[in-house]
N, CA and C atoms as an extended XYZ file, in Angstrom:
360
Properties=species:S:1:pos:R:3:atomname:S:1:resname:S:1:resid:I:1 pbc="F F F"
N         0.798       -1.183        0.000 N   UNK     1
C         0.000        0.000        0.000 CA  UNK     1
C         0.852        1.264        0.000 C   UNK     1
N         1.934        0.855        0.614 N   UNK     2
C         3.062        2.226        0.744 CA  UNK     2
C         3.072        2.186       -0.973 C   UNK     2
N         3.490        2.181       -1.331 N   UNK     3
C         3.592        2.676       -2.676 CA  UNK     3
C         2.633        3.807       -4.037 C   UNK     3
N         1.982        2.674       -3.579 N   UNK     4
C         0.445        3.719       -4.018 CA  UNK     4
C         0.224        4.586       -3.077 C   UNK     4
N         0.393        5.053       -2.025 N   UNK     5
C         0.333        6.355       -1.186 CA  UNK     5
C         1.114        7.354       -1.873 C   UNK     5
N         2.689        6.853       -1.746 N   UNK     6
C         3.092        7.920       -2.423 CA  UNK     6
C         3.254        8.072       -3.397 C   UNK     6
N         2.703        7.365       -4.742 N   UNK     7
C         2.152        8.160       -5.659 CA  UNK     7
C         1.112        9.397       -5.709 C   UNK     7
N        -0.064        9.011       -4.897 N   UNK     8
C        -0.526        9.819       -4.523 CA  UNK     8
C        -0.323       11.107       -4.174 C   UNK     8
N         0.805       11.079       -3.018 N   UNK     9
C         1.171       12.219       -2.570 CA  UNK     9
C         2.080       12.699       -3.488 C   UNK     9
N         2.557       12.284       -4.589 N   UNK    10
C         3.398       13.038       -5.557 CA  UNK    10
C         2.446       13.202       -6.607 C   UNK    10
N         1.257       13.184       -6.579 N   UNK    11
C         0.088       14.321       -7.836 CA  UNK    11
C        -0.695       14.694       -6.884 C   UNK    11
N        -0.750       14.548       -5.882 N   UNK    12
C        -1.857       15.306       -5.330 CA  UNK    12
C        -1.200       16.208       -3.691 C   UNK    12
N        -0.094       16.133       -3.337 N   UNK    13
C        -0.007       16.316       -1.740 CA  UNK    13
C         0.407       17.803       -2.259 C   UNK    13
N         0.996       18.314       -0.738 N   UNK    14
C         1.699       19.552       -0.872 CA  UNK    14
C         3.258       19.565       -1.723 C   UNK    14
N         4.071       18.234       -2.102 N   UNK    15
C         4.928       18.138       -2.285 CA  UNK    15
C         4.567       17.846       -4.015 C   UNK    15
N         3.512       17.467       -4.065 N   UNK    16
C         3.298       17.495       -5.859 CA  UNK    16
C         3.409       18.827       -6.689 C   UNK    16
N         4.308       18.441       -7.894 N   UNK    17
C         4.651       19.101       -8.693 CA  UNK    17
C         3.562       20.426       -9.209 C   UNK    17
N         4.252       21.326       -9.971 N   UNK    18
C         3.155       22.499       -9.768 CA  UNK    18
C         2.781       22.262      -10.968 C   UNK    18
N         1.426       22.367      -11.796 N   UNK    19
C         1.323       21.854      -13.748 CA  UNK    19
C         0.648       23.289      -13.761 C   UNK    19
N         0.807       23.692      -14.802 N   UNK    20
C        -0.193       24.409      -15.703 CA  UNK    20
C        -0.929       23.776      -16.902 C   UNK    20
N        -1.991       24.009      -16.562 N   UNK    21
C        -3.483       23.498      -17.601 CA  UNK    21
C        -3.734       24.181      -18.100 C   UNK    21
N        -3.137       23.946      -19.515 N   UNK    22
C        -4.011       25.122      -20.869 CA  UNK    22
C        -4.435       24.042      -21.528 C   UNK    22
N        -5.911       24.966      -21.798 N   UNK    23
C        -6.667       24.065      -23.118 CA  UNK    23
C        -5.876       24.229      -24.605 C   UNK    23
N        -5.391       23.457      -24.862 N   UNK    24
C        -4.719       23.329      -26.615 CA  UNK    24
C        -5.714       22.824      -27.385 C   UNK    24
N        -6.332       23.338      -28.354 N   UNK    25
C        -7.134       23.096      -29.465 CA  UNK    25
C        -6.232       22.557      -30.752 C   UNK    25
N        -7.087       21.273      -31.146 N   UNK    26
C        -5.931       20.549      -32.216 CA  UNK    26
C        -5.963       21.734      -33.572 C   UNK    26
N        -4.971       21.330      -34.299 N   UNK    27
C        -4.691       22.504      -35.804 CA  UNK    27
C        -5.560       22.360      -36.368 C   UNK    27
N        -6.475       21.195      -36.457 N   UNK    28
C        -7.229       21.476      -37.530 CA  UNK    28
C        -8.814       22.312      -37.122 C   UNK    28
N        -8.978       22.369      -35.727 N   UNK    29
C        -9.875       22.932      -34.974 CA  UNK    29
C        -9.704       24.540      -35.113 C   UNK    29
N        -8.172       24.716      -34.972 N   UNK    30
C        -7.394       26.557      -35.585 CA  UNK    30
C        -7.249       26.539      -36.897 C   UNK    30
N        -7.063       25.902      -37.783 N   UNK    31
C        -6.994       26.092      -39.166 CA  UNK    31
C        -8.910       26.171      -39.708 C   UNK    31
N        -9.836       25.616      -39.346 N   UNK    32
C       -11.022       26.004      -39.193 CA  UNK    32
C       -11.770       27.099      -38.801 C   UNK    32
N       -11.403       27.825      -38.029 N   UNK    33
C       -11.815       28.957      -37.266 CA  UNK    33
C       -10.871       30.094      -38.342 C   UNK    33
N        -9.933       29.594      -38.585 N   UNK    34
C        -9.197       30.094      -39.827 CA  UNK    34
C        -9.919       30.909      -40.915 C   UNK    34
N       -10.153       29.300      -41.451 N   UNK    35
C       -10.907       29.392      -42.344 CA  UNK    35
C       -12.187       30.275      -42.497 C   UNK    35
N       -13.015       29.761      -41.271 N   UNK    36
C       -14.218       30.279      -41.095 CA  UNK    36
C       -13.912       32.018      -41.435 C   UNK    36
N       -13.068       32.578      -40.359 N   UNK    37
C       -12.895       33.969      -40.367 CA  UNK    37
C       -12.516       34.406      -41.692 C   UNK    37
N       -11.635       33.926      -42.416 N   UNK    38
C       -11.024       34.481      -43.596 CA  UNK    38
C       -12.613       34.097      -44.759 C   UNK    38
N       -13.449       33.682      -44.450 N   UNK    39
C       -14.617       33.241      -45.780 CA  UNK    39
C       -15.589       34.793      -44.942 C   UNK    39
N       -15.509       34.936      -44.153 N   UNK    40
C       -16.220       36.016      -43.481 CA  UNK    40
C       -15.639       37.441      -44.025 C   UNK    40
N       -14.188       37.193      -43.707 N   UNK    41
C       -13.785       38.950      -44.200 CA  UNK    41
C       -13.597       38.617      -45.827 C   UNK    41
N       -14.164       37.754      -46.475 N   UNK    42
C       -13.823       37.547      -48.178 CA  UNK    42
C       -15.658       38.008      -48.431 C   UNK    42
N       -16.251       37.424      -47.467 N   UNK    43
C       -17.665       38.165      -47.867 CA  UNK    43
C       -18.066       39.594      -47.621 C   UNK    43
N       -17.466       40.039      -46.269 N   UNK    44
C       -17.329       41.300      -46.798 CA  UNK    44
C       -17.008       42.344      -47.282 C   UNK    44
N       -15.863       42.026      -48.074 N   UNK    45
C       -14.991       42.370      -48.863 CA  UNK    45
C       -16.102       42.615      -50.512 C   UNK    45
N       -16.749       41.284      -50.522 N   UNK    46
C       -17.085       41.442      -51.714 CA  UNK    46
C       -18.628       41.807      -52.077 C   UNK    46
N       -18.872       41.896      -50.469 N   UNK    47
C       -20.326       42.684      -50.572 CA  UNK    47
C       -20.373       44.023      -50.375 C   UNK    47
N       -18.909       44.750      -49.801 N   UNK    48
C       -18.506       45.913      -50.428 CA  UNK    48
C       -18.284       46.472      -51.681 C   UNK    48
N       -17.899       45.872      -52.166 N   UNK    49
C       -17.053       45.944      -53.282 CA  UNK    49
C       -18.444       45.884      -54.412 C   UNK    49
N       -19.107       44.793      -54.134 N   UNK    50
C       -20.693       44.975      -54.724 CA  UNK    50
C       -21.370       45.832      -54.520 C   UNK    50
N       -21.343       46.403      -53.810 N   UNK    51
C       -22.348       47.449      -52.935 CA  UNK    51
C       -21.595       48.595      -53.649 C   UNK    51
N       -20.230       48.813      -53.573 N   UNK    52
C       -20.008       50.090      -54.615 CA  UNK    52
C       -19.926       50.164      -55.858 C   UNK    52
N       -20.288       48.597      -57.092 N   UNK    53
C       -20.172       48.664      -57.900 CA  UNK    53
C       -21.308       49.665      -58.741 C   UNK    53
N       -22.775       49.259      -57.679 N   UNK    54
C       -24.108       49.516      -57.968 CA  UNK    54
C       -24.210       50.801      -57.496 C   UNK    54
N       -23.529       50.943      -56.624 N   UNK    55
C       -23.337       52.951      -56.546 CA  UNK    55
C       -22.954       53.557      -57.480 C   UNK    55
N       -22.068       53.088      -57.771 N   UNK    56
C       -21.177       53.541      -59.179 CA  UNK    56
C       -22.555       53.173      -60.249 C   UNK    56
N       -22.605       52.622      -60.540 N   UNK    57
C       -24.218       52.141      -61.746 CA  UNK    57
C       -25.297       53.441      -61.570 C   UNK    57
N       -25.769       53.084      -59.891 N   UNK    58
C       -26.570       54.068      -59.940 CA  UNK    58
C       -26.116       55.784      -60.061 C   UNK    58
N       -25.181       56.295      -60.048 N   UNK    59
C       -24.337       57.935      -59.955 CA  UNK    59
C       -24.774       57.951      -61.293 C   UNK    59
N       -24.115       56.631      -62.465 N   UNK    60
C       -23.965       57.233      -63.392 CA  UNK    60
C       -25.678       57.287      -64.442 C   UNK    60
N       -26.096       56.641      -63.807 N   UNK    61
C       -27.558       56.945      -64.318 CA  UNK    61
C       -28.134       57.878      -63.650 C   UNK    61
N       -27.967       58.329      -62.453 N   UNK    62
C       -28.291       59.588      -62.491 CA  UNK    62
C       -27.762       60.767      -63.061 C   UNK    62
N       -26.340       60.515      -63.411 N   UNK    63
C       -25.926       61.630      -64.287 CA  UNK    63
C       -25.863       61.953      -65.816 C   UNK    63
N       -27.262       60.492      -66.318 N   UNK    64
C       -27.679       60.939      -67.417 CA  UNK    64
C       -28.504       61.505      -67.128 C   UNK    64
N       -29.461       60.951      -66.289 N   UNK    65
C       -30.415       61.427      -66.471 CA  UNK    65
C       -30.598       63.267      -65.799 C   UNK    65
N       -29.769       63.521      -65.340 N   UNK    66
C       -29.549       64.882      -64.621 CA  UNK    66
C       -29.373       65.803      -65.912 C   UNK    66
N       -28.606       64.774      -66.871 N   UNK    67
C       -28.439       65.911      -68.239 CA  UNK    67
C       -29.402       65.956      -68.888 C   UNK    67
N       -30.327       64.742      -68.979 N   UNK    68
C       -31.681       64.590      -69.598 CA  UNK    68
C       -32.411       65.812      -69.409 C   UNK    68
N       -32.729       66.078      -67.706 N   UNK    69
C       -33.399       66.427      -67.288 CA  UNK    69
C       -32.817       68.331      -67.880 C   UNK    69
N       -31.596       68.470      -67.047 N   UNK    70
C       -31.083       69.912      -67.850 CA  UNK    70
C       -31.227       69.936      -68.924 C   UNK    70
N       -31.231       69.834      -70.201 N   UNK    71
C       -31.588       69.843      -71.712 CA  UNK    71
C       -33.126       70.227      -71.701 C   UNK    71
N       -33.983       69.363      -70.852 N   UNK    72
C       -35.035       69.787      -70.949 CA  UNK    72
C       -35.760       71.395      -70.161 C   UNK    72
N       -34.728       71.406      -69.236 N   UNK    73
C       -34.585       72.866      -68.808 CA  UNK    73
C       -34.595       73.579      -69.682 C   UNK    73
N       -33.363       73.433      -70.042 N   UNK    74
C       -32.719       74.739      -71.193 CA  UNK    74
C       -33.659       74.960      -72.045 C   UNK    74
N       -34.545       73.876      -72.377 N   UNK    75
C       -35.579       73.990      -73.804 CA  UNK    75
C       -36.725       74.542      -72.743 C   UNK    75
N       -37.519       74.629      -71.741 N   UNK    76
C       -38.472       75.091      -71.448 CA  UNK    76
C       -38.116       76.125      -71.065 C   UNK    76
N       -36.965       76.951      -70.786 N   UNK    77
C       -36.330       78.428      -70.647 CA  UNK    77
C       -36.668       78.903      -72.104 C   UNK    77
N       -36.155       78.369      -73.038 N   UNK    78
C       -35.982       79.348      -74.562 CA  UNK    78
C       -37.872       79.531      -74.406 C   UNK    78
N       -38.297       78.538      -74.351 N   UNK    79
C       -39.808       78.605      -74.818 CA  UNK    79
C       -40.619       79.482      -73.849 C   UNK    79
N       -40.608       79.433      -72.453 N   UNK    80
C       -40.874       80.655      -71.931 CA  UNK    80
C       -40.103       82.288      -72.384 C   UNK    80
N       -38.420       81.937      -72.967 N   UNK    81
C       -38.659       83.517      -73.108 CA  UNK    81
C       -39.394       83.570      -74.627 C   UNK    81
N       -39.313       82.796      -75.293 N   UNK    82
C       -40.546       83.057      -76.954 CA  UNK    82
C       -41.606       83.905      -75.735 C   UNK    82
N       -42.332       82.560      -75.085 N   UNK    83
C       -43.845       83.421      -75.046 CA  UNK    83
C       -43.623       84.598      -74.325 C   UNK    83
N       -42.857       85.030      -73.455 N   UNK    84
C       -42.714       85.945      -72.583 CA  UNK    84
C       -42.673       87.654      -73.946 C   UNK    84
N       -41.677       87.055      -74.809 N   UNK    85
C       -41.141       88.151      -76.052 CA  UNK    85
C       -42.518       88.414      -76.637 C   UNK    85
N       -43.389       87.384      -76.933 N   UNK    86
C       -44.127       87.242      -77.182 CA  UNK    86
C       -45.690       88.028      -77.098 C   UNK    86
N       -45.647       87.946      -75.547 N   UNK    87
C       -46.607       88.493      -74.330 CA  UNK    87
C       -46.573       89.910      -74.768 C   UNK    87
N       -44.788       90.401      -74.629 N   UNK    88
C       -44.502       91.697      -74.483 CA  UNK    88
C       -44.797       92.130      -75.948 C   UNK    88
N       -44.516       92.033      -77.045 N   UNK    89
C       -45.007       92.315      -78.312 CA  UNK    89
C       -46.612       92.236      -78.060 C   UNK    89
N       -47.617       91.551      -78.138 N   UNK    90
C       -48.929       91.595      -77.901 CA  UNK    90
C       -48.995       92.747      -77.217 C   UNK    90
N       -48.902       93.111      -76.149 N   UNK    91
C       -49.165       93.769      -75.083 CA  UNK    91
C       -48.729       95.128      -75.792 C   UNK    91
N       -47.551       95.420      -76.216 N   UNK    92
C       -47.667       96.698      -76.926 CA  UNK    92
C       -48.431       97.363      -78.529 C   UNK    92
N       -48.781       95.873      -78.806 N   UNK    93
C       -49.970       96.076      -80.455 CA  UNK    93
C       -51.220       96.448      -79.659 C   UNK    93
N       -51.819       95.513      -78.427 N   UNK    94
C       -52.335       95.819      -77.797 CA  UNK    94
C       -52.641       97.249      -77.278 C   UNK    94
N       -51.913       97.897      -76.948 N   UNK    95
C       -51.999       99.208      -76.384 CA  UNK    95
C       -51.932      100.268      -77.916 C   UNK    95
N       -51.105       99.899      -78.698 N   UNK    96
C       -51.266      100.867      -80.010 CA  UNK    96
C       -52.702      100.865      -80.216 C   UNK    96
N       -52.810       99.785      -80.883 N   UNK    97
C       -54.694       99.399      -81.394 CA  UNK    97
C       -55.700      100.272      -80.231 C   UNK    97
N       -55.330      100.153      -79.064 N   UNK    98
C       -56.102      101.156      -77.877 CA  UNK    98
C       -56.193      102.497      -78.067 C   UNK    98
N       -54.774      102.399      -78.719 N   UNK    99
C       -54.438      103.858      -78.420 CA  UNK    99
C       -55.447      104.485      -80.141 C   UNK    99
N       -54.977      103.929      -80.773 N   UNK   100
C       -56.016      104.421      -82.299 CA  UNK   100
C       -57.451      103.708      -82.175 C   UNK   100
N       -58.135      102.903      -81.232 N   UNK   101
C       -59.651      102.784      -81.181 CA  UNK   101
C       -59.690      104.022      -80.822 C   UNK   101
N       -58.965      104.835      -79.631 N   UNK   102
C       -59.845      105.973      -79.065 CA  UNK   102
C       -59.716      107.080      -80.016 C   UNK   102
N       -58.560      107.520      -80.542 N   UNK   103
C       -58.489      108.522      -81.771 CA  UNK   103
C       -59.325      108.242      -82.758 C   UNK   103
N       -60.041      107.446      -82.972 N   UNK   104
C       -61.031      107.188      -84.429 CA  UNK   104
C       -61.995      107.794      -83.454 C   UNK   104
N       -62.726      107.071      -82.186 N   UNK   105
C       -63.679      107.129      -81.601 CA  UNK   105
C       -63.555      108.611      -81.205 C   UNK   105
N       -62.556      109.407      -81.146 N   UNK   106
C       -62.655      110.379      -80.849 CA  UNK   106
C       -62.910      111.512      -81.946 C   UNK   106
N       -62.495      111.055      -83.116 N   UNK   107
C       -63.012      111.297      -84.715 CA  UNK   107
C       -64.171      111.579      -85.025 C   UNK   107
N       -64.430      110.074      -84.902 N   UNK   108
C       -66.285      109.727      -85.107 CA  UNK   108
C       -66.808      111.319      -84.340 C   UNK   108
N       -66.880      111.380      -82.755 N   UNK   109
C       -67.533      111.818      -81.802 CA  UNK   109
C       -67.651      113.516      -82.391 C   UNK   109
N       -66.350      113.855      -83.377 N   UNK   110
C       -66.119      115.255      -83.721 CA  UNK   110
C       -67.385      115.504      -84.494 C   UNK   110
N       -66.749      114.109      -85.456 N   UNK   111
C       -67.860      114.273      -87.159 CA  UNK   111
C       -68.897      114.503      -86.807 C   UNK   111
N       -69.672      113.654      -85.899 N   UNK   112
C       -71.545      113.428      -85.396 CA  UNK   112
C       -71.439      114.758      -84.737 C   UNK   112
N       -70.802      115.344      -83.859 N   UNK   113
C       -71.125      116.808      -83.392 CA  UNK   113
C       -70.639      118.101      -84.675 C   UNK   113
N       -70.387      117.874      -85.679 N   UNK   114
C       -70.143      118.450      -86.962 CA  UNK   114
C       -71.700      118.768      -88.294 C   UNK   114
N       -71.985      116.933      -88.062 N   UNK   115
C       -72.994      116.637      -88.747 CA  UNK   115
C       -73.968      117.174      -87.781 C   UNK   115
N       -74.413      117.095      -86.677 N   UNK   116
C       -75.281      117.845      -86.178 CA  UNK   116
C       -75.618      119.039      -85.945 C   UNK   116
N       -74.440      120.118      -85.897 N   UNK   117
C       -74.556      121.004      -86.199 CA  UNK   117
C       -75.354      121.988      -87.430 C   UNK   117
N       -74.961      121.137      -88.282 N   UNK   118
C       -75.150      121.327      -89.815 CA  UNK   118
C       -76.158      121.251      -89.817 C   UNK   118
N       -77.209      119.657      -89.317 N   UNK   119
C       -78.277      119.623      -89.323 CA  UNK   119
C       -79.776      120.107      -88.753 C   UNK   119
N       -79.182      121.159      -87.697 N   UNK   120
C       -79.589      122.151      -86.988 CA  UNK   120
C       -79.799      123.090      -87.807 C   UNK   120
């Protein structure tokens, strides 16, 4: 029995050796976790990289269509100033024609107080 005692007391007493216990994970358990991580930063790598391709797609369709849209500016500018040039020409035939209705009408108004006279 002596024997097996002091085995005992050499893993377990005050005189047993001091161990340190680290958990070691086998390589292929770290080459996995490896793996795992590196398929993780490869996805988001390339769902970046996707994600700015379609930015880029979408900028540049908006920057047709931004010119689309300016062109069609520029053309509803010319055409407001037509009618505007337009307006303003009317507006002064307008006022001539006013201005000679009342000089006729003011004609007329002479003649009939002319002719009435006469006819007196």
């Amino acid at each position: 029995m002596r024997p097996v005692d002091r085995r005992v007391r050499n893993y377990y007493g005050p005189t047993a050796r001091r161990v340190a216990v680290r958990s070691q994970r086998p390589w292929y358990f770290q080459a996995l976790v490896a793996a795992v991580f590196m398929a993780i930063g490869f996805a988001i790598a390339y769902w970046i990289l996707h994600d700015a391709v379609n930015m880029r797609e979408n900028l540049h369709e908006a920057t047709l269509e931004n010119r689309d849209l300016e062109v069609k500016l520029v053309g509803a500018q010319r055409e407001l100033q037509v009618e505007l040039a337009t307006n303003n020409n009317l507006a002064k035939q307008l006022s001539t024609v006013q201005d000679e209705n009342t000089k006729i009408k003011q004609d007329l108004l002479f003649y009939k107080n002319m002719l009435d006279k006469k006819l007196r």
